[in-house]
PQR file with spaces between the fields and no chain letter, atoms N, CA, C, O and H, PARSE charges and radii, in Angstrom:
ATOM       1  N    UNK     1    -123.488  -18.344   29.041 -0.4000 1.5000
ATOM       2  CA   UNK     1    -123.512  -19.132   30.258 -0.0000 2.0000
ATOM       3  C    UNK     1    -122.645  -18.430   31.290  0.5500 1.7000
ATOM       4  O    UNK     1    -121.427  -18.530   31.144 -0.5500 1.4000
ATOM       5  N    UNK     2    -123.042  -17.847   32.144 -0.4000 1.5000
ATOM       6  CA   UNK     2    -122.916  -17.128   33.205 -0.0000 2.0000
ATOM       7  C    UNK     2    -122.526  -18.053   34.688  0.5500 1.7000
ATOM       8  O    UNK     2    -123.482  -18.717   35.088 -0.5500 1.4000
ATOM       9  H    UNK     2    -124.032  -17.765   32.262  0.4000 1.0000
ATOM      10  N    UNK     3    -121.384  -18.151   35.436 -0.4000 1.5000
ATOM      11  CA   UNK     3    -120.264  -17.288   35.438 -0.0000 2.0000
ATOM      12  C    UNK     3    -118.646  -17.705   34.504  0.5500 1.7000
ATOM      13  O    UNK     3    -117.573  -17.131   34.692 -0.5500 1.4000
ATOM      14  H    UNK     3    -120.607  -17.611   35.111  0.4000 1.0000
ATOM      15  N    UNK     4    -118.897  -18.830   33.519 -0.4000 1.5000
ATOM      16  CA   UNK     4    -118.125  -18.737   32.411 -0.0000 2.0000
ATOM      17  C    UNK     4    -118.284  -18.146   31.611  0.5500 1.7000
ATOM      18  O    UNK     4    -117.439  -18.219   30.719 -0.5500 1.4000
ATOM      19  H    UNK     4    -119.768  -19.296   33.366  0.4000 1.0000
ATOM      20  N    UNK     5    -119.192  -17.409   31.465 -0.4000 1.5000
ATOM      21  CA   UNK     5    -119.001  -16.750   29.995 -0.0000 2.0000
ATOM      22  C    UNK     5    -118.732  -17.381   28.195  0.5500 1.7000
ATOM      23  O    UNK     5    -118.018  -16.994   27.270 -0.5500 1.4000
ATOM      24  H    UNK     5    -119.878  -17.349   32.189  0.4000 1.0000
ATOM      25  N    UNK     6    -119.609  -18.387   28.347 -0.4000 1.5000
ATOM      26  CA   UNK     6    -119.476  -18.757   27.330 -0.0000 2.0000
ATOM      27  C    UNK     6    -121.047  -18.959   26.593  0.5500 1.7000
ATOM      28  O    UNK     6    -122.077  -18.779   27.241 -0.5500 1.4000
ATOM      29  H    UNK     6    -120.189  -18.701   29.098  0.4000 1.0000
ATOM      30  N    UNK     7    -121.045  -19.446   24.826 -0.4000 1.5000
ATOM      31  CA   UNK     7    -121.965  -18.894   23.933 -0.0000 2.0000
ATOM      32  C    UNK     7    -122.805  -20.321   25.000  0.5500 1.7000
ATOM      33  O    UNK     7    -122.351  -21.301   25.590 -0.5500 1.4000
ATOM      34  H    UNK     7    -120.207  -19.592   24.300  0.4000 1.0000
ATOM      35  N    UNK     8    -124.056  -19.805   24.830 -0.4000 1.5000
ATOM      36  CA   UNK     8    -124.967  -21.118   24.720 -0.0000 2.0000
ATOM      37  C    UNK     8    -125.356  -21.819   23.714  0.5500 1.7000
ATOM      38  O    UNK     8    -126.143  -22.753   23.870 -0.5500 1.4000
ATOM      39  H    UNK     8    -124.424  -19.009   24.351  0.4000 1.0000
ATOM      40  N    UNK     9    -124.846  -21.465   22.471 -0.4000 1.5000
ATOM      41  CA   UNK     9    -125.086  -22.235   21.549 -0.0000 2.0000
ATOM      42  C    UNK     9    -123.770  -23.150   21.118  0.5500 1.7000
ATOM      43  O    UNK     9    -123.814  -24.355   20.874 -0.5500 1.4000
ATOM      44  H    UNK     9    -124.208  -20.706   22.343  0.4000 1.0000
ATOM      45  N    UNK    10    -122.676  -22.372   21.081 -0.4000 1.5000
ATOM      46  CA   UNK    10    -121.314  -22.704   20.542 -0.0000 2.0000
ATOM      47  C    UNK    10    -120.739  -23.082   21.180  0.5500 1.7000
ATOM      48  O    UNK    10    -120.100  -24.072   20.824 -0.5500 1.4000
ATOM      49  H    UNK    10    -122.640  -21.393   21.280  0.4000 1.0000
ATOM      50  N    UNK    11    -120.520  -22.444   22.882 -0.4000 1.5000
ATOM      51  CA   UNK    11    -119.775  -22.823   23.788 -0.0000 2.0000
ATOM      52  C    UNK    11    -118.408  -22.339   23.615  0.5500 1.7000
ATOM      53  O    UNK    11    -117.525  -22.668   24.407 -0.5500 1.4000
ATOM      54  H    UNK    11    -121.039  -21.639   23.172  0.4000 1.0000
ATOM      55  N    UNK    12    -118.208  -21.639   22.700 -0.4000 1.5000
ATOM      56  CA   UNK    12    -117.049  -20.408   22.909 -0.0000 2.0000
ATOM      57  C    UNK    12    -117.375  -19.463   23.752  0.5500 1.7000
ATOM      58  O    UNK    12    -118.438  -19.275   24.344 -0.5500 1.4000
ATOM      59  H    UNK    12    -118.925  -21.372   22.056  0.4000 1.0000
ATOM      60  N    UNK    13    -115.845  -18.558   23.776 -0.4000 1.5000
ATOM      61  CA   UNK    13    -116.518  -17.460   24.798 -0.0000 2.0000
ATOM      62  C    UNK    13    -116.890  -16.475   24.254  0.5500 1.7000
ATOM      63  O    UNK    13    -116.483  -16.053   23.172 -0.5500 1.4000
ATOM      64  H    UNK    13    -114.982  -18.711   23.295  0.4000 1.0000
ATOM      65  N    UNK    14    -117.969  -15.847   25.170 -0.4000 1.5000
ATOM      66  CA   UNK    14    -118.764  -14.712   24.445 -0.0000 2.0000
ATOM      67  C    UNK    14    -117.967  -13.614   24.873  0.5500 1.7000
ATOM      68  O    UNK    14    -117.279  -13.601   25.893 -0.5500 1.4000
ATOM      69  H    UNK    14    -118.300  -16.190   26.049  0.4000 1.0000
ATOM      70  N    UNK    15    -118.105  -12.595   23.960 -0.4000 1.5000
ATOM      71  CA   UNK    15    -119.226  -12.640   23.053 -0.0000 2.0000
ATOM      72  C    UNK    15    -118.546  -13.625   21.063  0.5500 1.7000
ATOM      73  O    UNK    15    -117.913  -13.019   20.198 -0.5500 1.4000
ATOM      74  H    UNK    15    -118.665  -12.605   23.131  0.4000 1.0000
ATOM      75  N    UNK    16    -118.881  -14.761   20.993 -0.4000 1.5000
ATOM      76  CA   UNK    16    -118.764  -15.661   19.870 -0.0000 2.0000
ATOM      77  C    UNK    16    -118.759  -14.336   18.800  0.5500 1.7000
ATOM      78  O    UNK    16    -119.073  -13.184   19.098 -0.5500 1.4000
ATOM      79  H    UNK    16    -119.394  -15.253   21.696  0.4000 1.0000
ATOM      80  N    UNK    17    -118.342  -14.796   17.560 -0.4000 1.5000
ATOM      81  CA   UNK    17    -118.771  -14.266   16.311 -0.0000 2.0000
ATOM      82  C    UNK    17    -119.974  -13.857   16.334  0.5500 1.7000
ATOM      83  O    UNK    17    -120.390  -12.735   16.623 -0.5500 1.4000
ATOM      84  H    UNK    17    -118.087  -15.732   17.318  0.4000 1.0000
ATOM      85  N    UNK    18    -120.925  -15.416   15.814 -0.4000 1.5000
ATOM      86  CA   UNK    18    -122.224  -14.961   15.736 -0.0000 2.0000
ATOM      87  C    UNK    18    -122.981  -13.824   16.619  0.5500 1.7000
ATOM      88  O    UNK    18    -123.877  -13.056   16.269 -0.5500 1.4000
ATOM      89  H    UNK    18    -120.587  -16.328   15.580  0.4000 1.0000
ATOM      90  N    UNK    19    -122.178  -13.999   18.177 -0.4000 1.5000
ATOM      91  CA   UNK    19    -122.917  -13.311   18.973 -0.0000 2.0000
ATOM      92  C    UNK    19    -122.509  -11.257   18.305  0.5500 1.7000
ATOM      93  O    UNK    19    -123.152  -10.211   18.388 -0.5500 1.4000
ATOM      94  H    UNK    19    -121.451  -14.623   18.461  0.4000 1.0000
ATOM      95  N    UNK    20    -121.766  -11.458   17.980 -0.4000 1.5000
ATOM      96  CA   UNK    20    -121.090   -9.953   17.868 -0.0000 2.0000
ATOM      97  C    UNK    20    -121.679   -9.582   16.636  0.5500 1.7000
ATOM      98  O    UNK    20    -122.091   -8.423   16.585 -0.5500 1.4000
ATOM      99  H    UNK    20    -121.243  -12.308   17.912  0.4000 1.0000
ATOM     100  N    UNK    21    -121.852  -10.472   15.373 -0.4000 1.5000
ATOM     101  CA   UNK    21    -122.513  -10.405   14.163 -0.0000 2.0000
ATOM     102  C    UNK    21    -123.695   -9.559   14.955  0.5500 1.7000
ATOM     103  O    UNK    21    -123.852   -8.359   14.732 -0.5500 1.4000
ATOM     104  H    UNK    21    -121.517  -11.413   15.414  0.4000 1.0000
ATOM     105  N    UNK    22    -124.333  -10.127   15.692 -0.4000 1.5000
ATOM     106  CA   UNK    22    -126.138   -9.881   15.938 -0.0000 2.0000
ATOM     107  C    UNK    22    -125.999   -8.584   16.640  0.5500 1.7000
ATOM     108  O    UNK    22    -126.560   -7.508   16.435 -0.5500 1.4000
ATOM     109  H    UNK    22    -124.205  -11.102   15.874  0.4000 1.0000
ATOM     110  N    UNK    23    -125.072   -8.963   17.560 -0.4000 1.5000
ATOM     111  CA   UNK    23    -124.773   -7.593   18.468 -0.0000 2.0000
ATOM     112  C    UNK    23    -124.333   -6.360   17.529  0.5500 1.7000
ATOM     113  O    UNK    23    -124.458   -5.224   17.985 -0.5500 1.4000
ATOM     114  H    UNK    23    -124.616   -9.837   17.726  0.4000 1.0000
ATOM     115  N    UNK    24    -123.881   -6.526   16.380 -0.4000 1.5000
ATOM     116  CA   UNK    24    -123.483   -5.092   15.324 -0.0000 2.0000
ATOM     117  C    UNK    24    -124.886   -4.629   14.747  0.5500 1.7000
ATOM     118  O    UNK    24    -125.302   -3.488   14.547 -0.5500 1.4000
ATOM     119  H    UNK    24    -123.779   -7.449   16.009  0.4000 1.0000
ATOM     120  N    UNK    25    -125.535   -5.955   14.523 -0.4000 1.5000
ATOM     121  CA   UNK    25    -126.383   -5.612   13.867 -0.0000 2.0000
ATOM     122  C    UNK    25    -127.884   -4.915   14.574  0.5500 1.7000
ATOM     123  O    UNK    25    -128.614   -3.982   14.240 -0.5500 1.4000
ATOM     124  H    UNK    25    -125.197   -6.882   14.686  0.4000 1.0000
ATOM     125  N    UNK    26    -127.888   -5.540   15.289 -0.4000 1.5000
ATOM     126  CA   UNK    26    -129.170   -4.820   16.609 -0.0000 2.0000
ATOM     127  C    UNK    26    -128.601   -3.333   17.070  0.5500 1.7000
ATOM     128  O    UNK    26    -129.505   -2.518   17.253 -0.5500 1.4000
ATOM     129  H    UNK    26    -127.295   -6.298   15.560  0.4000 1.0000
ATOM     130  N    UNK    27    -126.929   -2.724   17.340 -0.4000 1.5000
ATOM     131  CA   UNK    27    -126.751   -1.717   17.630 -0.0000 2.0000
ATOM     132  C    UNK    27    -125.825   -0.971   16.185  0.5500 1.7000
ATOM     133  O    UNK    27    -124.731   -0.425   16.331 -0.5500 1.4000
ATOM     134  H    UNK    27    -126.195   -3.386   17.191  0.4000 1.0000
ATOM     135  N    UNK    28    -126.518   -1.098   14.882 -0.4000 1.5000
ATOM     136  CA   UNK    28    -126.093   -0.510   14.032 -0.0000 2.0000
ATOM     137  C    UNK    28    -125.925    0.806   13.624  0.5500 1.7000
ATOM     138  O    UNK    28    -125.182    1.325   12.790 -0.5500 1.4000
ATOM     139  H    UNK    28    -127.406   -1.542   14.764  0.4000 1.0000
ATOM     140  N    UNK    29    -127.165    1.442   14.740 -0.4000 1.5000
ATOM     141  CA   UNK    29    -127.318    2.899   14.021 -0.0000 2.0000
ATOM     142  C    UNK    29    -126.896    3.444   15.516  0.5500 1.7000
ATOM     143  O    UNK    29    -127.169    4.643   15.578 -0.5500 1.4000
ATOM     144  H    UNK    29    -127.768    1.020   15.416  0.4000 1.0000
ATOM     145  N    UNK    30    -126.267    2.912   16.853 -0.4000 1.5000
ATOM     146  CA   UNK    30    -126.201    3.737   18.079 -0.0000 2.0000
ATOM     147  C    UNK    30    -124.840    2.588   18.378  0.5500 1.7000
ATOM     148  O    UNK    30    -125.115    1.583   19.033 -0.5500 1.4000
ATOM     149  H    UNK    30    -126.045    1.938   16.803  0.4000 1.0000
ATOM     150  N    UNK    31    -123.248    2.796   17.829 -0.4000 1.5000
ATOM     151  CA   UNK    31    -121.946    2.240   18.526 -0.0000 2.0000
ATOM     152  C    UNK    31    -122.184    2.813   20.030  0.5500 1.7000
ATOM     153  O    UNK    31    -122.695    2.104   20.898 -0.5500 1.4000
ATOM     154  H    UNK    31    -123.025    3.612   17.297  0.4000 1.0000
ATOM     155  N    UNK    32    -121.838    3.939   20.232 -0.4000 1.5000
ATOM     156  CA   UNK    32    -121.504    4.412   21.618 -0.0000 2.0000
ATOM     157  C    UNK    32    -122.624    3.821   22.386  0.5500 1.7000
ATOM     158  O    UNK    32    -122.209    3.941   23.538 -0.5500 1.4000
ATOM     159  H    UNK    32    -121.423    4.515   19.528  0.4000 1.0000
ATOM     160  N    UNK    33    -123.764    3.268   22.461 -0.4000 1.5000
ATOM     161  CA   UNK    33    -124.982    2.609   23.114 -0.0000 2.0000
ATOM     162  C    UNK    33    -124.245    0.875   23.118  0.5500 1.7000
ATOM     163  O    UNK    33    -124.419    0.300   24.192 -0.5500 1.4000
ATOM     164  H    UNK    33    -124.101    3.170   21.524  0.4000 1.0000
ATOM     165  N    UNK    34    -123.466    0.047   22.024 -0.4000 1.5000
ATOM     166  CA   UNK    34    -123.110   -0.689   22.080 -0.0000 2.0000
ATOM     167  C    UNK    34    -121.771   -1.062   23.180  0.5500 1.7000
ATOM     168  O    UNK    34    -121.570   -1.997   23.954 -0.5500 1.4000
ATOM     169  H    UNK    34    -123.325    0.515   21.151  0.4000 1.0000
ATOM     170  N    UNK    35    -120.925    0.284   22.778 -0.4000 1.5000
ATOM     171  CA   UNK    35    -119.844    0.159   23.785 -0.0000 2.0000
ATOM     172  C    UNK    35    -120.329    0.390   25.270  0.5500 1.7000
ATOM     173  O    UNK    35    -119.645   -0.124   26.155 -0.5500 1.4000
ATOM     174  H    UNK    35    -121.088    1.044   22.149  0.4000 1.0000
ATOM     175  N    UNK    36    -121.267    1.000   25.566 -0.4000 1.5000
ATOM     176  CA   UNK    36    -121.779    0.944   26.953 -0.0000 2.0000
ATOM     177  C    UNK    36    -121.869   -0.234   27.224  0.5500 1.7000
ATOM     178  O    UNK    36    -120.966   -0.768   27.868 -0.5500 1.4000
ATOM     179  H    UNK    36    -121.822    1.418   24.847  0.4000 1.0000
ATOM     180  N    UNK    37    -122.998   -0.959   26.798 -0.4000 1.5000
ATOM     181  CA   UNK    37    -123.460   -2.105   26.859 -0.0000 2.0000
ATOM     182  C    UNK    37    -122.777   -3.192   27.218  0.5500 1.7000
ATOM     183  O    UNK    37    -123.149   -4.001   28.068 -0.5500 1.4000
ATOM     184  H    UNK    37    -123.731   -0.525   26.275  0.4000 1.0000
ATOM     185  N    UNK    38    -121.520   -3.252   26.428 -0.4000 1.5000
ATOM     186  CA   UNK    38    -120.349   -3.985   26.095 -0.0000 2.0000
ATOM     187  C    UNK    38    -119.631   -4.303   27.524  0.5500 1.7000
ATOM     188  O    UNK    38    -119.382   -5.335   28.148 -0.5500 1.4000
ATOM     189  H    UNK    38    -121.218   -2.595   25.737  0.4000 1.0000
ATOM     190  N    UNK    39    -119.478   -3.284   27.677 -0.4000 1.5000
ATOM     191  CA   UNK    39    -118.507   -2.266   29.153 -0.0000 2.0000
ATOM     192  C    UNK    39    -119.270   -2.281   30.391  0.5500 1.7000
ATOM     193  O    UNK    39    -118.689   -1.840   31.383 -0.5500 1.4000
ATOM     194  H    UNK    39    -119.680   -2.446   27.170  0.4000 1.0000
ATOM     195  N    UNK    40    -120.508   -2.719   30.527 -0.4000 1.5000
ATOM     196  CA   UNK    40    -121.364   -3.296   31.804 -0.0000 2.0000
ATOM     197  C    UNK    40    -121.099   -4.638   31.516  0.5500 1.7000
ATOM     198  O    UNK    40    -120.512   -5.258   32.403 -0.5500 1.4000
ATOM     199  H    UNK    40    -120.980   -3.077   29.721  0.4000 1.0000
ATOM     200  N    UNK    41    -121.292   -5.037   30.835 -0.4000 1.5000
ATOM     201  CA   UNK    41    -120.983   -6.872   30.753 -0.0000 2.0000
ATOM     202  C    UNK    41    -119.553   -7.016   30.766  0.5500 1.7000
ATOM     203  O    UNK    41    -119.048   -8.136   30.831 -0.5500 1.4000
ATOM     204  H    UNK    41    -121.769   -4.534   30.114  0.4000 1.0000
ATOM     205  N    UNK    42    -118.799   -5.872   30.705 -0.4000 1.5000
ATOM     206  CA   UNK    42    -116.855   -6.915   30.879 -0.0000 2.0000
ATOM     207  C    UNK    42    -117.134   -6.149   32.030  0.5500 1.7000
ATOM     208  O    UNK    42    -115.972   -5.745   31.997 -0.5500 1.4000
ATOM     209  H    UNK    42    -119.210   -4.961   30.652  0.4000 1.0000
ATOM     210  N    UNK    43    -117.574   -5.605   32.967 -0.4000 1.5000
ATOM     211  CA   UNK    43    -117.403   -5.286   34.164 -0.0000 2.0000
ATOM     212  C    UNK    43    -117.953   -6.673   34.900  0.5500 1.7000
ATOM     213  O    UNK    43    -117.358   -7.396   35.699 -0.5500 1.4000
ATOM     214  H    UNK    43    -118.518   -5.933   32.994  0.4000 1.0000
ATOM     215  N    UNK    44    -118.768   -6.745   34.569 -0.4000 1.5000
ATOM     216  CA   UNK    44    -119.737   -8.389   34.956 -0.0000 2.0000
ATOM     217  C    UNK    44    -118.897   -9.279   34.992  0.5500 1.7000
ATOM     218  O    UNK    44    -118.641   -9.934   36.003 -0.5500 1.4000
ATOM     219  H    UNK    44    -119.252   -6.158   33.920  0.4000 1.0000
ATOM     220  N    UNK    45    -118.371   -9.414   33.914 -0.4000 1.5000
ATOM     221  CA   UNK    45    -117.489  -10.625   33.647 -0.0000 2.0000
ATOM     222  C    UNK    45    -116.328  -11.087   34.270  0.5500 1.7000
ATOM     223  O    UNK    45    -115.834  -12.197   34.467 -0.5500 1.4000
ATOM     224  H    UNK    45    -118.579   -8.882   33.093  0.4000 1.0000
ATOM     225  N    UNK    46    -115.964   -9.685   34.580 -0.4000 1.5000
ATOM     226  CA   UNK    46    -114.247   -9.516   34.718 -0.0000 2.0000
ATOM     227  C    UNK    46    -114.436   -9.693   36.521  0.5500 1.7000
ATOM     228  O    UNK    46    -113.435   -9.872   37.215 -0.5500 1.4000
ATOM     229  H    UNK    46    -116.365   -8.783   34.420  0.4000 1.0000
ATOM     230  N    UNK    47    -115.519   -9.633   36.997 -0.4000 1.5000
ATOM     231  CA   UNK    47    -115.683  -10.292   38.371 -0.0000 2.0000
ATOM     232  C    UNK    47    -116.113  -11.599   38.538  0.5500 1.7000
ATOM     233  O    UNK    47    -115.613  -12.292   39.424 -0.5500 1.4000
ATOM     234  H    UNK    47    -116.332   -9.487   36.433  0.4000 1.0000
ATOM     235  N    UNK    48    -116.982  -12.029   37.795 -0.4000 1.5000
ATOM     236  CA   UNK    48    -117.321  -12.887   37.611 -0.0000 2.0000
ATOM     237  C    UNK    48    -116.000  -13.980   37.864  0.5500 1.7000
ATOM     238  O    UNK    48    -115.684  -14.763   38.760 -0.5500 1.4000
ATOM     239  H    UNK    48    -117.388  -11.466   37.075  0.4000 1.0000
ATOM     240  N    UNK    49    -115.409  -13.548   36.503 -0.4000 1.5000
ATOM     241  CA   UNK    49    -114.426  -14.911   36.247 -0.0000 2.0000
ATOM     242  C    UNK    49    -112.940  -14.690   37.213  0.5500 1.7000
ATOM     243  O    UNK    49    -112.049  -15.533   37.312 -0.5500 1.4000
ATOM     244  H    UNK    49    -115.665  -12.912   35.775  0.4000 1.0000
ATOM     245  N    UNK    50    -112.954  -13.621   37.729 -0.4000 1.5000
ATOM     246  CA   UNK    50    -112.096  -13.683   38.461 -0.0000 2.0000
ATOM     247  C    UNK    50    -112.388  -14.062   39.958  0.5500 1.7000
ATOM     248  O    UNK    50    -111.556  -13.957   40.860 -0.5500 1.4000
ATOM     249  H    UNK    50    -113.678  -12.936   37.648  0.4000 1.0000
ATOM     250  N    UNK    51    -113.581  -14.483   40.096 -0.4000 1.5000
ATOM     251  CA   UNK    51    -114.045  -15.431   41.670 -0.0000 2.0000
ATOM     252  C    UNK    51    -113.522  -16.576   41.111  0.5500 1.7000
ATOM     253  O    UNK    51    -112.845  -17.146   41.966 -0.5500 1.4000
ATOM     254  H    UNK    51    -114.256  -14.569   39.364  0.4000 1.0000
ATOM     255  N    UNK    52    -113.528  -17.251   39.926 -0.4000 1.5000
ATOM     256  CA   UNK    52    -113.063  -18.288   39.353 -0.0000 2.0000
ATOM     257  C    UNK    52    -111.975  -18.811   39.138  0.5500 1.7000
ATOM     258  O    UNK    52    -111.512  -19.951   39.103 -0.5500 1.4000
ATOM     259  H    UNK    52    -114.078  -16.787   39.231  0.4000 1.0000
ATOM     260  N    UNK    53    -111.611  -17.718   38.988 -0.4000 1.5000
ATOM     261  CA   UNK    53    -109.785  -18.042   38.648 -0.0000 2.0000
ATOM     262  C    UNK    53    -109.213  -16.608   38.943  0.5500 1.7000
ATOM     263  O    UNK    53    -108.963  -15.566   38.338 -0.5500 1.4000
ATOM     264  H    UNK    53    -111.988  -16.792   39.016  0.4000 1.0000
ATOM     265  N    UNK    54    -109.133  -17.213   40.401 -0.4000 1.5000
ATOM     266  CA   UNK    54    -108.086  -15.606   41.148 -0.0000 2.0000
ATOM     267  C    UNK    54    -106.562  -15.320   41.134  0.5500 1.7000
ATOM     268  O    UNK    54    -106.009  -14.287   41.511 -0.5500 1.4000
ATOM     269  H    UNK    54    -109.336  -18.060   40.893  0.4000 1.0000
ATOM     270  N    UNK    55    -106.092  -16.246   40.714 -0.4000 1.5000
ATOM     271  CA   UNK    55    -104.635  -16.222   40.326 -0.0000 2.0000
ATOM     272  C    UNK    55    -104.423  -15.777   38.600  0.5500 1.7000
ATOM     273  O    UNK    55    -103.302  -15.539   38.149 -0.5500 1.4000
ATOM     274  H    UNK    55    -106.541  -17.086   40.409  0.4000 1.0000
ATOM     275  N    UNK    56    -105.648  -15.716   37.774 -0.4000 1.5000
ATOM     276  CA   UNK    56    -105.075  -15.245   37.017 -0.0000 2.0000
ATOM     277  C    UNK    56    -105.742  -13.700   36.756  0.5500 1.7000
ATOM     278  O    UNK    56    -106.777  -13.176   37.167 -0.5500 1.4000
ATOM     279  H    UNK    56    -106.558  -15.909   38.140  0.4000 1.0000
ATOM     280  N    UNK    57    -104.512  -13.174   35.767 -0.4000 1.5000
ATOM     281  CA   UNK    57    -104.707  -11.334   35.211 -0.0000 2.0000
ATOM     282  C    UNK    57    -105.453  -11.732   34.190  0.5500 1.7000
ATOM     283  O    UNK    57    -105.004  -12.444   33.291 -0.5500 1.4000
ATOM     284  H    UNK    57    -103.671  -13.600   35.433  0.4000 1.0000
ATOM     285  N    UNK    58    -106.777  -11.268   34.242 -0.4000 1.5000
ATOM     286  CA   UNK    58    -107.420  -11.117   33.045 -0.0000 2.0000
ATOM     287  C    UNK    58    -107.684   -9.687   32.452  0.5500 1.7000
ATOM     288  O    UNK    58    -108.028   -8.630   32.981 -0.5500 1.4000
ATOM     289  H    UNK    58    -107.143  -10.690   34.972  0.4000 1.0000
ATOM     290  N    UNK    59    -107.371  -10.072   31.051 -0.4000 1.5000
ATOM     291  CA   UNK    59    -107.371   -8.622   30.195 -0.0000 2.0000
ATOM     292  C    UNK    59    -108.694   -8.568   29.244  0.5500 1.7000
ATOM     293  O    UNK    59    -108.592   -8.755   28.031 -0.5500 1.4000
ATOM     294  H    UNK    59    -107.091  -10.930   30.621  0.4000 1.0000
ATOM     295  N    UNK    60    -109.605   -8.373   29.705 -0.4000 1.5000
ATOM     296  CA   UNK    60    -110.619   -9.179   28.596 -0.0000 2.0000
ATOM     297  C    UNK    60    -111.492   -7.536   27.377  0.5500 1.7000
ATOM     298  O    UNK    60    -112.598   -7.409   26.852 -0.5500 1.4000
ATOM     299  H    UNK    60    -109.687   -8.222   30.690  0.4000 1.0000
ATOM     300  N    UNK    61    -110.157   -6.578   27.430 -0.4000 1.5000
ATOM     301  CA   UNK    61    -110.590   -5.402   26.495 -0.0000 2.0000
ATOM     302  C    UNK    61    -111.033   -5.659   25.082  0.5500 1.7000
ATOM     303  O    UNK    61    -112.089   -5.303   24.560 -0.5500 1.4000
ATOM     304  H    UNK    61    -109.258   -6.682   27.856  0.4000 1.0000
ATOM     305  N    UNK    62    -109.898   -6.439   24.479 -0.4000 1.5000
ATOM     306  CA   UNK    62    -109.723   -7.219   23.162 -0.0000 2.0000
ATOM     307  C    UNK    62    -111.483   -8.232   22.808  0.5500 1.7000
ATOM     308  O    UNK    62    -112.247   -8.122   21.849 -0.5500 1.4000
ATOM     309  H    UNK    62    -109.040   -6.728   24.903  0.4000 1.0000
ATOM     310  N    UNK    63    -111.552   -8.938   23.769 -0.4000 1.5000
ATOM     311  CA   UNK    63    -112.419   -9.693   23.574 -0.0000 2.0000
ATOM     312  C    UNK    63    -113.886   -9.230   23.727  0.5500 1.7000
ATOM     313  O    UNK    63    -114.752   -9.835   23.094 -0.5500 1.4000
ATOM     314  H    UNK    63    -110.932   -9.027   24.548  0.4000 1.0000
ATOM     315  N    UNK    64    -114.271   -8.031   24.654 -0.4000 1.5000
ATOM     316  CA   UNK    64    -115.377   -7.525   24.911 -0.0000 2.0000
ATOM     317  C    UNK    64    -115.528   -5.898   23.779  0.5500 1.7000
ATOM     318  O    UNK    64    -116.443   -5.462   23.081 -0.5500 1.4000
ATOM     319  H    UNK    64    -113.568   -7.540   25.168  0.4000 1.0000
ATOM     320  N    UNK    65    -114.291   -5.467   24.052 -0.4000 1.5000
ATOM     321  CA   UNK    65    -114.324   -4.444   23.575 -0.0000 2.0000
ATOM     322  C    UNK    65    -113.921   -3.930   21.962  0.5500 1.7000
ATOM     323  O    UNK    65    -114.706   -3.475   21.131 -0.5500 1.4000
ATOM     324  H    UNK    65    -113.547   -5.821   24.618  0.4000 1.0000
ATOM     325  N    UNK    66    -112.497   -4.149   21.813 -0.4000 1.5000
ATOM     326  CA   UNK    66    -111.735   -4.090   20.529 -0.0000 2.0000
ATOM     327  C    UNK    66    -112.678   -4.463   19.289  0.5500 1.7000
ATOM     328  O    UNK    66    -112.578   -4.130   18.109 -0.5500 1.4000
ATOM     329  H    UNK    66    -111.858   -4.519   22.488  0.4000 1.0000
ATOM     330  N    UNK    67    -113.144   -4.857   19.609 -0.4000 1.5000
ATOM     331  CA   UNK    67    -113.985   -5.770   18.122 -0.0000 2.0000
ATOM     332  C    UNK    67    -115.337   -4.632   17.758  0.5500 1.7000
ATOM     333  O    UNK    67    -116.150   -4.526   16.840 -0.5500 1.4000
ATOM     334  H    UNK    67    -113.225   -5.127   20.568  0.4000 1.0000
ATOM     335  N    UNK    68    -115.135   -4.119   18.636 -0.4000 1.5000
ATOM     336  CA   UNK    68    -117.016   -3.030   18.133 -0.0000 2.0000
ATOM     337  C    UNK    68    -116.581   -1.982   17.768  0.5500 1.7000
ATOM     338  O    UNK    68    -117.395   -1.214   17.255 -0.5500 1.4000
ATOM     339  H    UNK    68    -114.474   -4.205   19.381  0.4000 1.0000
ATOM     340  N    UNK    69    -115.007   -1.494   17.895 -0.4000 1.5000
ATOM     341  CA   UNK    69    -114.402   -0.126   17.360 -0.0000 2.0000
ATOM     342  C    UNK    69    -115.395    0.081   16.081  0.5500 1.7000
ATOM     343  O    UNK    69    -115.635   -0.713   15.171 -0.5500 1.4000
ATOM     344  H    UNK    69    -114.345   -2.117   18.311  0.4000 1.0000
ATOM     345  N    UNK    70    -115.904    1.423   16.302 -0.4000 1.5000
ATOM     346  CA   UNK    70    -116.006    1.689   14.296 -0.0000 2.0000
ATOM     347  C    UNK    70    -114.928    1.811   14.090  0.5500 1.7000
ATOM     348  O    UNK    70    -114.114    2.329   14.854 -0.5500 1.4000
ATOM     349  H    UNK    70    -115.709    2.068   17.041  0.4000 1.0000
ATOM     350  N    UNK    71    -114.603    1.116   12.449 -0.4000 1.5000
ATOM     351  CA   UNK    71    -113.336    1.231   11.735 -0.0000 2.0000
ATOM     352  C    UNK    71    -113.490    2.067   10.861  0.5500 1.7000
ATOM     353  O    UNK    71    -112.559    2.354   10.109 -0.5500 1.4000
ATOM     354  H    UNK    71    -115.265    0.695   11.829  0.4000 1.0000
């Protein structure tokens, strides 16, 4: 749900578990295609939610990004 950013199913913020489950699994055999991907949508976002809430610093690396590292 766009410009909160949250699941449409769960209503956490995305990208949810489930959403990242699906998202590993649809970009299983191409990470660096995922982290692109990833990294156009926290660019999205990170404007998005900051028309929303302009007083605050949002860091949203951890939440968009950190989680798709290959380990």
């Amino acid at each position: 749900m766009r410009p909160l950013w949250r699941c449409r199913n769960c209503g956490a913020e995305w990208p949810c578990q489930p959403a990242r489950l699906a998202l590993l699994a649809e970009y299983r055999h191409d990470r660096t295609a995922l982290l692109l991907f990833l990294g156009a949508l926290m660019t999205e976002a990170s404007g998005q939610l900051h028309q929303l809430h302009p007083d605050r610093r949002l860091d949203l690396t951890e939440r968009f990004m950190s989680w798709a590292r290959a380990r």
